[in-house]
N, CA, C and O atoms as CSV, one atom per row, in Angstrom:
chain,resi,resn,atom,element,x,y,z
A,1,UNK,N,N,32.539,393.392,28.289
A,1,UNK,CA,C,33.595,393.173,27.309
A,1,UNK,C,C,32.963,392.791,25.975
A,1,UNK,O,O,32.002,392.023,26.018
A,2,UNK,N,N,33.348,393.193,24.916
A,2,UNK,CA,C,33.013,393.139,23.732
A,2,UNK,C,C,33.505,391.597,23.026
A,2,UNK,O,O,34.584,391.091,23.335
A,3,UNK,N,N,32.525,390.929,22.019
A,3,UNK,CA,C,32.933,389.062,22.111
A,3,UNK,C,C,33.322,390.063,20.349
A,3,UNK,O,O,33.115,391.182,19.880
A,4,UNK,N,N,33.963,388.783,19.943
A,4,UNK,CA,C,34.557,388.751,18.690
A,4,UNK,C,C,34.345,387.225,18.249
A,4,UNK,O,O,34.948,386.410,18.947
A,5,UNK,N,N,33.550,386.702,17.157
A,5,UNK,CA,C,33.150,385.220,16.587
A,5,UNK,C,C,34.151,385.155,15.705
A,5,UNK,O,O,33.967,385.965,14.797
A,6,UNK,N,N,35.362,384.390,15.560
A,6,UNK,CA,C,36.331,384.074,14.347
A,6,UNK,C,C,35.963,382.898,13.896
A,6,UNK,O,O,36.098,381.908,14.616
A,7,UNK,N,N,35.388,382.794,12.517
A,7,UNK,CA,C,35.001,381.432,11.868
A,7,UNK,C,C,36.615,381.152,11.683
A,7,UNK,O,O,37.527,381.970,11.806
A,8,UNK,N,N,36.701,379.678,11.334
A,8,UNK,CA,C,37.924,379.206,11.078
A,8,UNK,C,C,39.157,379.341,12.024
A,8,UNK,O,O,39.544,380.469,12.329
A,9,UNK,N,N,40.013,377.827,12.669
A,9,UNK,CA,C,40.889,378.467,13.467
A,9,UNK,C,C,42.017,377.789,13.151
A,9,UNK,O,O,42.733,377.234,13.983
A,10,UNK,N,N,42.289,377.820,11.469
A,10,UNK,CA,C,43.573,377.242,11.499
A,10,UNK,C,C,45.212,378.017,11.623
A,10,UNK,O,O,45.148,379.033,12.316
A,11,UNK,N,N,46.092,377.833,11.290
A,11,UNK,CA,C,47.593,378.396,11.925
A,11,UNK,C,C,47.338,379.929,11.011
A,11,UNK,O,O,48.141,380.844,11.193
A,12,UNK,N,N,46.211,380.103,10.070
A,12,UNK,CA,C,46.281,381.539,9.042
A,12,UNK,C,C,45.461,382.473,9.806
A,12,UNK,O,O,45.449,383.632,9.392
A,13,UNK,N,N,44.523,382.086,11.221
A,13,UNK,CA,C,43.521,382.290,11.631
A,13,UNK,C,C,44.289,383.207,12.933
A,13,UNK,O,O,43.967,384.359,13.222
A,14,UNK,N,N,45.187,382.540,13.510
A,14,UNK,CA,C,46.326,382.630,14.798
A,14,UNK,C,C,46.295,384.385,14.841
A,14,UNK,O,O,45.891,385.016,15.817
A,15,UNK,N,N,46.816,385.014,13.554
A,15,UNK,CA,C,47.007,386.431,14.251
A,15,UNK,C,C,46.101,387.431,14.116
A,15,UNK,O,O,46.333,388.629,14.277
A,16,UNK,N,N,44.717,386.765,13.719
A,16,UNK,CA,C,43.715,387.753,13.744
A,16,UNK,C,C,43.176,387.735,15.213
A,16,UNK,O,O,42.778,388.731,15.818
A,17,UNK,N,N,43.224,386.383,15.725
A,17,UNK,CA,C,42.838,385.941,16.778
A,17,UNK,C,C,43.307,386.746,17.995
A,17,UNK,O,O,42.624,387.222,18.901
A,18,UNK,N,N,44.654,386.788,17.803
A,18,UNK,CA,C,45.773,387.074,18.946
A,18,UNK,C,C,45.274,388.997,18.845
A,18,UNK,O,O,45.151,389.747,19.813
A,19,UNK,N,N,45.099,389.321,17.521
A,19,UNK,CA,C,45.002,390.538,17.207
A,19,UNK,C,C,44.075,391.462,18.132
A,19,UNK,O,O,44.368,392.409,18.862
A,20,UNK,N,N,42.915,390.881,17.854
A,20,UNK,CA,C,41.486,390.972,18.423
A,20,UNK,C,C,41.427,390.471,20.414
A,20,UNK,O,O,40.511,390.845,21.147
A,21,UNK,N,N,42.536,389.659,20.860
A,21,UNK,CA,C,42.624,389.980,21.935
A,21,UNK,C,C,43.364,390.744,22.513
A,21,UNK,O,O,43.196,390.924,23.719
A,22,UNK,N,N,44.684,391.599,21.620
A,22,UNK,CA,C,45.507,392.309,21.846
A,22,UNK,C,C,44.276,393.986,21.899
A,22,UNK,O,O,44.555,394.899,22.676
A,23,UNK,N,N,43.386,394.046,21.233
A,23,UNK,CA,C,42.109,394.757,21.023
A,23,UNK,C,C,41.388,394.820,21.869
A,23,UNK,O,O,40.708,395.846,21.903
A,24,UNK,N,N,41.116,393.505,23.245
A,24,UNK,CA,C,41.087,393.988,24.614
A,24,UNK,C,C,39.223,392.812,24.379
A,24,UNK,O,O,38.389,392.991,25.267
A,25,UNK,N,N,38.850,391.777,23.205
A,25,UNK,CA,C,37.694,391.675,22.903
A,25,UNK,C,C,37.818,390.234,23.663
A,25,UNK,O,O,38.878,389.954,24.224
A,26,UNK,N,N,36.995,389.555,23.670
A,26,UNK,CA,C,36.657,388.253,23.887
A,26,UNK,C,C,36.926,387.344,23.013
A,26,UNK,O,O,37.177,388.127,22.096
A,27,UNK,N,N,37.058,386.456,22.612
A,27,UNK,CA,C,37.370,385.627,21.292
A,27,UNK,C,C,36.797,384.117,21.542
A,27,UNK,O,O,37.064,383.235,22.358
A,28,UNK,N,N,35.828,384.244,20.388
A,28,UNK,CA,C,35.405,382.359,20.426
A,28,UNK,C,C,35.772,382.276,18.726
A,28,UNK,O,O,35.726,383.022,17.748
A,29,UNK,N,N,36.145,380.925,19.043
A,29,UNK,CA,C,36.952,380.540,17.852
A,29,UNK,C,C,36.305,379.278,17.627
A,29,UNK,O,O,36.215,378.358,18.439
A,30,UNK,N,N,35.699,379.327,16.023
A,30,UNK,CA,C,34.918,377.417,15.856
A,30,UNK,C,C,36.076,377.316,14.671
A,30,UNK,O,O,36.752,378.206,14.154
A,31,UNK,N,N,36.040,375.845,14.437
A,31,UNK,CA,C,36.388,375.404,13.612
A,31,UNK,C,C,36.191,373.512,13.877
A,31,UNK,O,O,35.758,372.904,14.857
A,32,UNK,N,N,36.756,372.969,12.449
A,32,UNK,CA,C,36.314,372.090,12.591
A,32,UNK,C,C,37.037,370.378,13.329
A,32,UNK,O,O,36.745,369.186,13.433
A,33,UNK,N,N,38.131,371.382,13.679
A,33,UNK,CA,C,38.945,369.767,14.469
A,33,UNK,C,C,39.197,369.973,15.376
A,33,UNK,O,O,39.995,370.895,15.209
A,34,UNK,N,N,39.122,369.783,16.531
A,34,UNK,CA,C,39.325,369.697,18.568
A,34,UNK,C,C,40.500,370.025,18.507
A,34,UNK,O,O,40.615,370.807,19.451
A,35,UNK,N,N,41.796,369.917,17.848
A,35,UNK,CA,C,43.036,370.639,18.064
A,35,UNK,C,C,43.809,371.444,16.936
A,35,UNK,O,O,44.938,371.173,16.527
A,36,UNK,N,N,43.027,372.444,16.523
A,36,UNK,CA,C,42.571,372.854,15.684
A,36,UNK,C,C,43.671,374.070,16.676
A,36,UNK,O,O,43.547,374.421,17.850
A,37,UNK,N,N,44.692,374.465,15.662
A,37,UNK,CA,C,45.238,375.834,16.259
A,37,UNK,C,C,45.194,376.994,17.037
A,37,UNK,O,O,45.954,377.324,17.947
A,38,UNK,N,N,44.064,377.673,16.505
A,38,UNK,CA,C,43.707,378.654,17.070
A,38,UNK,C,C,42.863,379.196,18.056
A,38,UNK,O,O,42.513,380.327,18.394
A,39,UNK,N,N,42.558,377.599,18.550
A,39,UNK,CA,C,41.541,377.423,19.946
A,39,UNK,C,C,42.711,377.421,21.013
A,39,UNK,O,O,42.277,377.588,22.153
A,40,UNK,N,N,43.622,377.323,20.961
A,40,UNK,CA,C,45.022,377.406,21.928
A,40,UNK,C,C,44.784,379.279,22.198
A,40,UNK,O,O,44.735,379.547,23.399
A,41,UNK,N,N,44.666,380.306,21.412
A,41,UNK,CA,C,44.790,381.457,21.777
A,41,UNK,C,C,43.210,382.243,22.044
A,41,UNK,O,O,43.129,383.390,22.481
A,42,UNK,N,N,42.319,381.610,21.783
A,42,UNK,CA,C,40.575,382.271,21.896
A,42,UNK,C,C,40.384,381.566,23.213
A,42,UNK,O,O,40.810,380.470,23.576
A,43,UNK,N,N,39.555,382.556,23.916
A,43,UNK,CA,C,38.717,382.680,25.118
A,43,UNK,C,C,38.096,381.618,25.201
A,43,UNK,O,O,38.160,380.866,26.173
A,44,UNK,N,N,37.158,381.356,23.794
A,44,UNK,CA,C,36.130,379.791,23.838
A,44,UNK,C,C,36.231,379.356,22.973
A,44,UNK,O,O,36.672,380.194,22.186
A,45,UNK,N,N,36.064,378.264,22.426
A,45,UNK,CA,C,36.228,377.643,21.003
A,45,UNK,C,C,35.133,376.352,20.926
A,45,UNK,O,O,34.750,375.715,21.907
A,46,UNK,N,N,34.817,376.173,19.845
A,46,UNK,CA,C,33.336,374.987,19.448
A,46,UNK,C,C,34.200,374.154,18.339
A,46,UNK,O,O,34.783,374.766,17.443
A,47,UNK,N,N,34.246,372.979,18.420
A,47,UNK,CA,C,34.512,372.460,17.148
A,47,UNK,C,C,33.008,372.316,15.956
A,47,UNK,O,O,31.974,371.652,15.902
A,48,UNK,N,N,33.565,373.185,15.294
A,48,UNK,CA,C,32.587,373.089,14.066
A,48,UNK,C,C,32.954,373.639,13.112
A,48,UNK,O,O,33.476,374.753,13.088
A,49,UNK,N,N,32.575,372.434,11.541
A,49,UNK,CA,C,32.613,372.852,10.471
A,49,UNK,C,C,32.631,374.430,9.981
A,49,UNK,O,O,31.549,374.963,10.228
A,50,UNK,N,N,33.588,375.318,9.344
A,50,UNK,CA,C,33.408,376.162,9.194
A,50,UNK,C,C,31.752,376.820,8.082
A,50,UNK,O,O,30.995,377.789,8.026
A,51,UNK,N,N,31.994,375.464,7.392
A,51,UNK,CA,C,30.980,375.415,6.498
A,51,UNK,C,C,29.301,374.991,6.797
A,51,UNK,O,O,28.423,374.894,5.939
A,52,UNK,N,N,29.158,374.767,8.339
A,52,UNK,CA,C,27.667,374.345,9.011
A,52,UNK,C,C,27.262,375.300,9.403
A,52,UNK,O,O,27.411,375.580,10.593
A,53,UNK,N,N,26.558,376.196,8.474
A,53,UNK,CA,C,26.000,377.156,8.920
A,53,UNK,C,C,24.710,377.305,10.214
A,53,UNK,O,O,24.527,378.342,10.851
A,54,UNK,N,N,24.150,376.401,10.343
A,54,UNK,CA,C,23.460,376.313,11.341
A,54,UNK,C,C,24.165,376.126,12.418
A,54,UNK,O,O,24.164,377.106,13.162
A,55,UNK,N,N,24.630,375.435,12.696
A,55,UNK,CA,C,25.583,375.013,14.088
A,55,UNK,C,C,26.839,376.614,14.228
A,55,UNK,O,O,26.962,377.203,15.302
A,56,UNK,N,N,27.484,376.973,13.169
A,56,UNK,CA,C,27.364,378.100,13.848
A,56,UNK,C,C,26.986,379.447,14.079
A,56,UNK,O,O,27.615,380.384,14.571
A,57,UNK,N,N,25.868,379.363,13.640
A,57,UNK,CA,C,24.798,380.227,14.273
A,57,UNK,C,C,24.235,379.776,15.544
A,57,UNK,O,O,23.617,380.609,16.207
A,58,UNK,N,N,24.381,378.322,16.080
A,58,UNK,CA,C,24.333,377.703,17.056
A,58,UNK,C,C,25.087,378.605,18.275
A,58,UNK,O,O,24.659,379.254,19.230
A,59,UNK,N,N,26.381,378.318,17.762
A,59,UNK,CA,C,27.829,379.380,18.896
A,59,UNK,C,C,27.394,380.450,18.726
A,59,UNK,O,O,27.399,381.099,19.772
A,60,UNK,N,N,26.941,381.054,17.752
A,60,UNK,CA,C,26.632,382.676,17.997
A,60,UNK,C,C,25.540,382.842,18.806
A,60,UNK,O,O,25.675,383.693,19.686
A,61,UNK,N,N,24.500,382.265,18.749
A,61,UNK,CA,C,23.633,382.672,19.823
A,61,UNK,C,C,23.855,382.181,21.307
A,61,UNK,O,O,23.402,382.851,22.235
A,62,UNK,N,N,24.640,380.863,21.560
A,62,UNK,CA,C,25.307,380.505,22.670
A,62,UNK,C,C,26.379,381.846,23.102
A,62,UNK,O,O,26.144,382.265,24.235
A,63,UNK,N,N,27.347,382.466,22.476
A,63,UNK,CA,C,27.890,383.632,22.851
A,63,UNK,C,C,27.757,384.819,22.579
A,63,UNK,O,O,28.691,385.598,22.765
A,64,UNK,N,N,26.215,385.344,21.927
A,64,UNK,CA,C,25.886,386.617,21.373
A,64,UNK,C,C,27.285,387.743,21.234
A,64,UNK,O,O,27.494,388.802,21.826
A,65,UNK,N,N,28.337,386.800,19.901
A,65,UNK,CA,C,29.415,388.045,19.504
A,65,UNK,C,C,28.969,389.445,19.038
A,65,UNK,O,O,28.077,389.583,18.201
A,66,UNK,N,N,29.502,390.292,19.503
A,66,UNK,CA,C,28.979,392.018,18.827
A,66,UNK,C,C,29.582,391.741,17.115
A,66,UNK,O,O,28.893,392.232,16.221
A,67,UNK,N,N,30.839,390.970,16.726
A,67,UNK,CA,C,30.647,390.584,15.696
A,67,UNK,C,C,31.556,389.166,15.150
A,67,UNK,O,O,32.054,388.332,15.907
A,68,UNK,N,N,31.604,389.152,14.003
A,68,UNK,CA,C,31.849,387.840,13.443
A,68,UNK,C,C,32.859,387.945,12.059
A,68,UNK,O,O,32.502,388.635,11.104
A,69,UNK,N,N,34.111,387.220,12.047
A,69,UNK,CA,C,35.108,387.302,11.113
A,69,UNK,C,C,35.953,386.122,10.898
A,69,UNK,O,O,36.060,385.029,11.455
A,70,UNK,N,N,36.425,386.608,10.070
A,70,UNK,CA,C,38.040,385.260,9.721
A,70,UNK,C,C,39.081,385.663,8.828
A,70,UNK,O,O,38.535,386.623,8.283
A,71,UNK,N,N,39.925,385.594,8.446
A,71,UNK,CA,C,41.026,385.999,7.824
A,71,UNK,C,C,41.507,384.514,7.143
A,71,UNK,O,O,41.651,383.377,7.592
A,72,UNK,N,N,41.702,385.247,5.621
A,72,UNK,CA,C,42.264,383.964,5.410
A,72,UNK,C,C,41.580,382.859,4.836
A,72,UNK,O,O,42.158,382.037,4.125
A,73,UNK,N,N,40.649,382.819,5.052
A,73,UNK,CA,C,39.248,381.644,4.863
A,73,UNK,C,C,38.610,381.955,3.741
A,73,UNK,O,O,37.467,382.322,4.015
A,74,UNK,N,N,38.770,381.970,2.918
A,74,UNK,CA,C,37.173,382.387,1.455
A,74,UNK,C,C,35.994,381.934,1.876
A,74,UNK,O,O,34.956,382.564,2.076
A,75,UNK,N,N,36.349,380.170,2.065
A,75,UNK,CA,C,34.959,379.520,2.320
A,75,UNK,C,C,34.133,379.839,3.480
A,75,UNK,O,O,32.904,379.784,3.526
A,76,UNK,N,N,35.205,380.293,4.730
A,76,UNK,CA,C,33.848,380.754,5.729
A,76,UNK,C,C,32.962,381.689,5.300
A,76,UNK,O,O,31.886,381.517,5.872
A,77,UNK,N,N,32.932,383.041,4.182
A,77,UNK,CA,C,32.297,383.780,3.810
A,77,UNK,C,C,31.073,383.231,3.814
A,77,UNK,O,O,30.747,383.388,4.991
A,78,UNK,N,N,30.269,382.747,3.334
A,78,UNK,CA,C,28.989,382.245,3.461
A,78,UNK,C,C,28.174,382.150,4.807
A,78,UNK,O,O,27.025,382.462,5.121
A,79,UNK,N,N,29.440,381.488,5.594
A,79,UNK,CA,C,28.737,381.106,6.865
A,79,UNK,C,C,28.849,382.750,7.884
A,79,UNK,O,O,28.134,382.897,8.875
A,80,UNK,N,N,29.590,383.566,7.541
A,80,UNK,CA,C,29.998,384.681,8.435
A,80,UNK,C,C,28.641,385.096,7.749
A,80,UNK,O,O,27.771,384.604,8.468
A,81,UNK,N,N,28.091,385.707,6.793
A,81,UNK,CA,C,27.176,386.548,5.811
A,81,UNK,C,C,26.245,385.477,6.754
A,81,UNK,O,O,26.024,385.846,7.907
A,82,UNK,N,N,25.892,384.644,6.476
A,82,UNK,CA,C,24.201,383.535,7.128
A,82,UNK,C,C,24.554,383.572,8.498
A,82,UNK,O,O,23.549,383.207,9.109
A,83,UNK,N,N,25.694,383.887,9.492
A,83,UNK,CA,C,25.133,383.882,10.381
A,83,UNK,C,C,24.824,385.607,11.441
A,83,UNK,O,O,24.206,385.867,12.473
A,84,UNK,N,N,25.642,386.407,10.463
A,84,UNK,CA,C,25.430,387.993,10.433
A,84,UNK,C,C,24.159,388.209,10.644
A,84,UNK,O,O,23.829,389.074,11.455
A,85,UNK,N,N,23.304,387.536,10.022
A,85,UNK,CA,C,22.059,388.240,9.341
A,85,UNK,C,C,21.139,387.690,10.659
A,85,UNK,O,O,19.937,387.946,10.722
């Protein structure tokens, strides 16, 4: 099965999430608060800063996603691009 990494999992995060499992993928979802929305609908979820780029590059290599996104988020951009690479 194909993983899908969604930085960010707040209530704007919900239907990319739902999207991507309606898509048939795996879904780990970080973000940065333990009840944090959109860990209710992803497969796995990490609490972490969207903005700690190390830590999650941490979850990505803990769940080697085929890829990595967010909707909604500007600021995860950085961390999706640093942990892409």
């Amino acid at each position: 099965m194909k993983k899908v990494m969604v930085i960010a999992g707040g209530k704007w995060q919900i239907p990319i999430i739902k999207r991507a499992k309606e898509m048939g993928y795996y879904v780990i979802n970080t973000n940065l608060y333990k009840d944090s929305p959109g860990f209710e609908f992803a497969d796995a979820y990490e609490v972490v800063d969207v903005l700690d780029k190390e830590k999650n590059l941490e979850v990505a290599k803990k769940y080697k996603p085929d890829g990595i996104i967010s909707d909604q988020c500007e600021i995860a951009i950085p961390t999706i691009a640093y942990v892409s690479q």
